[in-house]
N, C-alpha and C positions, 0 to 999 in steps of 0.2 A: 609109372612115373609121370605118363603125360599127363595121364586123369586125374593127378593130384592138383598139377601146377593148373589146370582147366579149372577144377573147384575151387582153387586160390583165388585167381583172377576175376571169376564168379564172383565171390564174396565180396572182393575188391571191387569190384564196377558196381554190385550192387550198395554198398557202404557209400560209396561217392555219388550214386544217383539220389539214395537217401536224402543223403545232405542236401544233395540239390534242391530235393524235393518241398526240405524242410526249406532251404532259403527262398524259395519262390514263392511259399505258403506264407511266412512268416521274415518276412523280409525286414532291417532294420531301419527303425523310425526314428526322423531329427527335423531339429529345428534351426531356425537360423538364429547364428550367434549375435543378439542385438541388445544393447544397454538397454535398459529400462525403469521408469522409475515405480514403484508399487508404495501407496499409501494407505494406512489404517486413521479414515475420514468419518465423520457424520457430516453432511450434506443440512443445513436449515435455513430460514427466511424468518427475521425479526427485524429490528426496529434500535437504530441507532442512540444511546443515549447517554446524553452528558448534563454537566454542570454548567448552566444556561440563566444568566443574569439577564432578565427583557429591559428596554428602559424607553420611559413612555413621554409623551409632548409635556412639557409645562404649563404650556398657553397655545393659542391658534395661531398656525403661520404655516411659513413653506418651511421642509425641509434641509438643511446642508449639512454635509457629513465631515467634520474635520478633519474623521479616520480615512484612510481607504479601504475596499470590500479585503477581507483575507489578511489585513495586516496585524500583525501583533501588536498590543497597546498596555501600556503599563498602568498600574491603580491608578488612578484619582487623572487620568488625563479626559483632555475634555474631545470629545468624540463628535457630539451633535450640536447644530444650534439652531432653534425657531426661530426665524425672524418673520413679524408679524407685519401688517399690514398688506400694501401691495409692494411687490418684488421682481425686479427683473430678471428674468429667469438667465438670462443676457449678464448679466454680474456676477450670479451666480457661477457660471462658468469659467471666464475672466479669474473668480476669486479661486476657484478650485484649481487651475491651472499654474496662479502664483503659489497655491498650496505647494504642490509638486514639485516645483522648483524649488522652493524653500527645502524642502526633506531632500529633494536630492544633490544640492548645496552642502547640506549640513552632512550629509553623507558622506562629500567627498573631502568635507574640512575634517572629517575624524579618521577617514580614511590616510591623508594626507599627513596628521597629524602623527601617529601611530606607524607607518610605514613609507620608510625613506627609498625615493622613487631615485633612478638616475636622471638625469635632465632627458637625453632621449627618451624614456620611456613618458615623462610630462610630455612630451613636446607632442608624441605618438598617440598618448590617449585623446589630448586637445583635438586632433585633427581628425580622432573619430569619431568624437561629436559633435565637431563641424559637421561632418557628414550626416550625422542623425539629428543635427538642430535644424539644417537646410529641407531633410525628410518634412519634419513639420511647421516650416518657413517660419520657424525662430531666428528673428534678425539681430534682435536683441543678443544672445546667449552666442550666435555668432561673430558678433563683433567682441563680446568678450574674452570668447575661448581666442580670439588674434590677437589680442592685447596681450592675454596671460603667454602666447609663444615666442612672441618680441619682447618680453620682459626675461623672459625666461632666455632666450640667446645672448639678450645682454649681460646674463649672469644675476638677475634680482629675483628674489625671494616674492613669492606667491602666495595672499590666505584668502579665503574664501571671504572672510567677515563685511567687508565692504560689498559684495554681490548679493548676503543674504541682509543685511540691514536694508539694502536699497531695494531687496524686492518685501520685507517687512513694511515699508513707508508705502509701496504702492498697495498692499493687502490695507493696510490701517485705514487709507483712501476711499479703498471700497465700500468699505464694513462703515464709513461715516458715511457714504452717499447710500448706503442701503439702510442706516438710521439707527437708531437706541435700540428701537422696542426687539427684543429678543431675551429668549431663554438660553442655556446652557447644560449638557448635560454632560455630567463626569463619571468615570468609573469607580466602582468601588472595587471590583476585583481585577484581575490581569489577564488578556487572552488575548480570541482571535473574535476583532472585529466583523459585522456582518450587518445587513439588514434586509438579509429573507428570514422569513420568517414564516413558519406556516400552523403557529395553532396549540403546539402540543409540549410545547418550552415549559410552560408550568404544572403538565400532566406527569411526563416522565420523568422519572429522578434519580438515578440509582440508589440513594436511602431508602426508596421503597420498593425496592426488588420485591422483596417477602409478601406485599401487597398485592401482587400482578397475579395472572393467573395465566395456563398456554391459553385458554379462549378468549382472555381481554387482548394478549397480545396479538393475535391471529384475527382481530375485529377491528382493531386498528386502522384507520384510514387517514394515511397523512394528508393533511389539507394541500394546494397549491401554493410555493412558496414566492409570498408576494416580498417585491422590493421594495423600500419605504423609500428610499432615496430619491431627492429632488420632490418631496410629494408635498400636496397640502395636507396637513393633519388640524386634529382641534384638539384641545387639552386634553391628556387622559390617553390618546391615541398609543397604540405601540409606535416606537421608531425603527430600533436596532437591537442587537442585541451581540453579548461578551461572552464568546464560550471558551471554559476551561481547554486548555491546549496541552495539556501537562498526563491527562489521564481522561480516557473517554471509555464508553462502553457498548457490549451489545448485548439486547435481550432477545429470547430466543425460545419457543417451543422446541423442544427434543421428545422422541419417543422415548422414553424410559426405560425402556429392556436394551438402547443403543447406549446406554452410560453406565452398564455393570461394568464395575471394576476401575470405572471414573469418579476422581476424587477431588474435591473440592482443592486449590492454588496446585493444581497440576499444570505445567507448563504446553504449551502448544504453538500450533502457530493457525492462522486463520489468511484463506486466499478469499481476495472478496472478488467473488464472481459479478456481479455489478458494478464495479470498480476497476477495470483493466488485467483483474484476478492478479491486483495486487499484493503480496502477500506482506503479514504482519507477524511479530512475536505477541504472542498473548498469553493469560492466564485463566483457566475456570476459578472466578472470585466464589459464584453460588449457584447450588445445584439444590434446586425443589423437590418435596416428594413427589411422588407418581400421583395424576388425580383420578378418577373414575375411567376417562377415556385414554387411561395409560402414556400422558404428556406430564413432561416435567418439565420446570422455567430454570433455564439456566442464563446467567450472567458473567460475562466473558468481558474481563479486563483488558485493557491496551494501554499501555503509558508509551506510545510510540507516537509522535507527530505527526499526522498523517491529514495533508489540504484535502480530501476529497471528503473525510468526515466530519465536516464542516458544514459542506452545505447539502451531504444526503443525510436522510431520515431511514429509509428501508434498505436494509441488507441481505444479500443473498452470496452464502459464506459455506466456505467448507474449514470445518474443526481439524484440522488434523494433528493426531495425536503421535503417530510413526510415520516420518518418512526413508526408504530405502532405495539406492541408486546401485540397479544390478541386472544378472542374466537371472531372468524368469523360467524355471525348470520345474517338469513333475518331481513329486519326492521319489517316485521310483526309477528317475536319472543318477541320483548320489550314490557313490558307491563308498564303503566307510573298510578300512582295512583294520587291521587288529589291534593296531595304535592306536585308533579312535579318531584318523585323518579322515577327511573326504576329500574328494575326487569325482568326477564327470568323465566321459569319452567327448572329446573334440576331435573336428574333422581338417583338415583344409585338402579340397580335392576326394582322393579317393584313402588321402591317409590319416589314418587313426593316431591321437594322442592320447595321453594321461593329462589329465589337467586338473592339477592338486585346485581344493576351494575351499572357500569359509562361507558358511552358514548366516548371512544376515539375517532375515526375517522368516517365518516358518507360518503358513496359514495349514492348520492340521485339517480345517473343515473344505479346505478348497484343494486340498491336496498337490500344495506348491509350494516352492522357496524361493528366495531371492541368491544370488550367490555371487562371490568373484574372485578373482584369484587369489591364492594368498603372495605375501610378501615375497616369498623365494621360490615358486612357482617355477620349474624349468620353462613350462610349457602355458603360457598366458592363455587367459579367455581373449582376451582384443585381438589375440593371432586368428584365431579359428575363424572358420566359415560358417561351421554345424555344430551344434552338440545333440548326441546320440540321446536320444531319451526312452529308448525300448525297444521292444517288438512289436511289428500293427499285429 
């Protein structure tokens, strides 16, 4: 009897040293439980391109810009003016200044117009532009914002038209002590004002995608984008120029074995890595065939306003087509029950959970998935520390 329960005990310690044996050999491997985001991108460097109206001196003279750099300007307005002869660059200034005032005048009379202030809140704006006319020892614009707050205590009604007629009379002034002889140039289409300009405004077009090749666009050298503004020009000269603001484009060498299964007005979005990796919604408008060195010219739409493609030319952009915001696991972590559920092991400490999950994105060639809890999940991934993803 003893020699049996001896051989039991036997078996028994050796079964459990087994175990042991196996867990010290093959001990279980995890990861830390960490949000992630995983994207399916193509990575390219092309060449910004829009709908770019140049517009060039009439006659010889100096420069002045009616627009400001970056602003938007409606058809037929007038943007530039040559004034010939000799020119104080000194009035110049002076004029551009009343400019300013005038647009910000007329700004606050449609603002004023359109939305009924309560008197505090008049009285509060006035006093913080005392504080920013006094910044650039506007005395003028000082004494009026204290007129308009004593008028306004007394209870009387406020309009701008009298501030902006009267800086009209002193621009009128100038522009007669600066003389006749000048040209004028107006818009024929709507956008966003500019006058850098660097060369390649009447090369690239997006009507001739189909024209491009990947080696024209990868030969590309954008010129230095010179400022026209305040400059001498002679007839003929470029000055400025009106870019569509409405819809802009990029052109783009792609390897062509990275666009299988990529289709032409497929939605995306585009992070421009040269750009504060700003990101944008975009479209593939056109996808080229392959050429000899297996490059194909794609054209990626944007109808999203965006100031920084305005005054860049070269972009350095990631396409991406999926984005997924999740816990990064091997597929040999998922465990699928008979229902056709999945499920993970999570940890916190030394205890194991079940932590039911849904299947975001699946890379079969990298042998990963993206995952996260589902909606009635007892046992949440954000709880865990670990999730279990095998044996080493």
């Amino acid at each position: 009897m003893k020699k049996f329960f001896a051989i039991v005990f036997f078996i028994a310690v050796a079964a459990a040293l087994g175990y042991g044996i196996k867990y010290v050999m093959t001990p279980v491997d995890t990861i830390e439980a960490v949000v992630t985001d995983e994207e399916k991108s193509i990575s390219a460097e092309g060449l910004i391109v829009r709908e770019e109206h140049v517009y060039y001196a009439g006659s010889d003279g100096i420069v002045y810009n009616n627009a400001t750099e970056g602003s938007r300007v409606a058809k037929d307005s007038l943007i530039s003016t040559i004034y010939g002869g000799s020119v104080d660059k000194d009035l110049l200034k002076e004029l551009y200044n009343i400019d300013k005032k005038i647009e910000k005048e007329t700004e606050k009379s449609e603002s004023y117009a359109s939305d009924y202030l309560s008197v505090e809140n008049e009285i509060a704006t006035r006093i913080s532009e005392i504080i920013t006319a006094a910044s650039e020892n506007d005395i003028s614009s000082i004494v009026q914002y204290k007129d308009d707050i004593n008028s306004l205590r007394r209870g009387e009604d406020i309009t701008r038209t009298d501030k902006v007629s009267e800086l009209t009379s002193q621009k009128e002034e100038i522009e007669r002590s600066i003389g006749s002889n000048k040209s004028e140039i107006y818009t024929d289409i709507s956008g966003i004002f500019t006058t850098y300009l660097d060369g390649l405004e009447n090369e690239l077009t997006p009507d001739a995608v189909e024209s491009y090749t990947a080696d024209y666009i990868q030969s590309v050298n954008p010129g230095n984008r010179e400022d026209k503004s305040s400059s001498t020009v002679q007839a003929g000269d470029p000055v400025c120029k009106i870019v569509n603001n409405h819809v802009w484009y990029i052109l783009l060498p792609v390897e062509s074995s990275r666009l299988s299964g990529i289709e032409e007005n497929t939605s995306i979005q585009v992070r421009f890595k040269n750009m504060a990796n700003e990101k944008l919604k975009a479209t593939i408008s056109y996808i080229g065939d392959s050429d000899e060195n297996g490059m194909s010219v794609v054209l990626v739409k944007c109808p999203t306003y965006f100031e920084n493609a305005f005054s860049y030319r070269e972009a350095d952009v990631d396409l991406i087509f999926e984005d997924y915001t999740g816990y990064k696991v091997p597929i040999q972590a998922i465990y699928t029950d008979e229902d056709g559920n999945y499920s993970v092991i999570g940890e916190i400490g030394k205890t194991k959970y079940t932590c039911e999950c849904e299947i975001l994105y699946t890379d079969m060639e990298k042998s990963f998935v993206i995952i996260e809890s589902t909606d009635d999940a007892e046992n949440k991934l954000s709880r865990m520390e670990r999730i279990v993803i095998g044996e080493r």
